[in-house]
N, C-alpha and C positions, 0 to 999 in steps of 0.2 A: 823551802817548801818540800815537804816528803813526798813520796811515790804513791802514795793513798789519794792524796789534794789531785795532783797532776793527772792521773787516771781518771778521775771523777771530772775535773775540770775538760778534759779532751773529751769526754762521755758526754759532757753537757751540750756540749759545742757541736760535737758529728751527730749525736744521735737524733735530734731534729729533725736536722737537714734530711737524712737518714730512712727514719720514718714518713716524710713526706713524697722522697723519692719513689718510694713501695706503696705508698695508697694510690700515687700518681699512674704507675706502671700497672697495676692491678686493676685499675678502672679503664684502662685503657682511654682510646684516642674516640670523639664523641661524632658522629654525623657518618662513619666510617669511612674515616681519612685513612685511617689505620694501613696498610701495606700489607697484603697478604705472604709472607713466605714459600717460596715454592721453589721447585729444583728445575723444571722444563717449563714451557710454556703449556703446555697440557693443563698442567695444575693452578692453570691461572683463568679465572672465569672474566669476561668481556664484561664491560658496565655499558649498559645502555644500550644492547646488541650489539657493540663493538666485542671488539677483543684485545688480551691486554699483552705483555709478554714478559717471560722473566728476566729480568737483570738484576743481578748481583745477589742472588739469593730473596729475589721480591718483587709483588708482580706491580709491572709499571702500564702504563699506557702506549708508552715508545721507548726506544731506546736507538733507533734511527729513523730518520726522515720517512725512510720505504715503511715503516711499522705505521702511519699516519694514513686518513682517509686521501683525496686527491684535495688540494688547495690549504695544505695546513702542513706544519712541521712540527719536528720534536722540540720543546725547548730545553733548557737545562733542567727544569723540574720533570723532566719525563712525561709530559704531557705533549697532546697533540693542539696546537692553537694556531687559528687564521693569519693566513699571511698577509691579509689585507687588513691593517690597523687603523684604518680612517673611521670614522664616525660613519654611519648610515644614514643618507644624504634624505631629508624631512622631504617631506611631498608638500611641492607650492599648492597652496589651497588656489581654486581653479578662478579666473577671473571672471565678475560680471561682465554681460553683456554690456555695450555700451547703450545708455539711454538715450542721446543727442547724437546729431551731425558730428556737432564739437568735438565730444567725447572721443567717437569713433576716427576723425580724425585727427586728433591728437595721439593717436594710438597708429597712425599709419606712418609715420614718420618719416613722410616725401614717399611712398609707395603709392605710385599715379595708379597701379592697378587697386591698392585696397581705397584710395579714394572713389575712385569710380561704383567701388561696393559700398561703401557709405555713403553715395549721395543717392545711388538706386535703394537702401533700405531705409532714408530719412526723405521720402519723397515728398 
């Protein structure tokens, strides 16, 4: 193989790749994920009334715990997230009223005082 093939062949190969990487960088990052570059925190504008701070040559959200609102910390993505990871407990839909004696007494379950209020509301 000569020096002609092998340069054209390597050209084929990286120049792709190449071109893809520079339309990708050029369009930049979509929904503004993007990272702003800054030297101080000054130069870092707050999302959402917050504020952000710089680290590493780019502004984050935190870069310590103390950078976070009260009840959240930094994670390794530099963001601030809830330290309470349970699920948000559904609201019991509210029970009827009971219709009968029965009813209400079955629901007292040996409470001699909610009996006595079921037998005076089922009179």
């Amino acid at each position: 193989m000569n020096r002609k093939a092998l340069i054209r062949g390597v050209l084929a190969l990286v120049l792709p790749g190449a071109l893809a990487l520079l339309v990708v960088t050029a369009a930049g990052c979509p929904n503004g994920i993007r990272l702003s570059p800054c030297q101080n925190d000054n130069d870092c504008p707050g999302r959402d009334g917050g504020h952000a701070v710089c680290y590493d040559l780019r502004c984050v959200d935190c870069h310590y715990d103390s950078d976070c609102p009260e009840g959240t910390v930094c994670s390794g993505k530099y963001t601030c997230d809830s330290i309470d990871t349970r699920a948000p407990e559904k609201e019991k839909p509210a029970a009827e009223a009971p219709k009968t004696l029965e009813e209400c007494a079955k629901r007292c379950k040996g409470d001699q005082a909610c009996a006595a209020d079921c037998r005076d509301r089922f009179k």
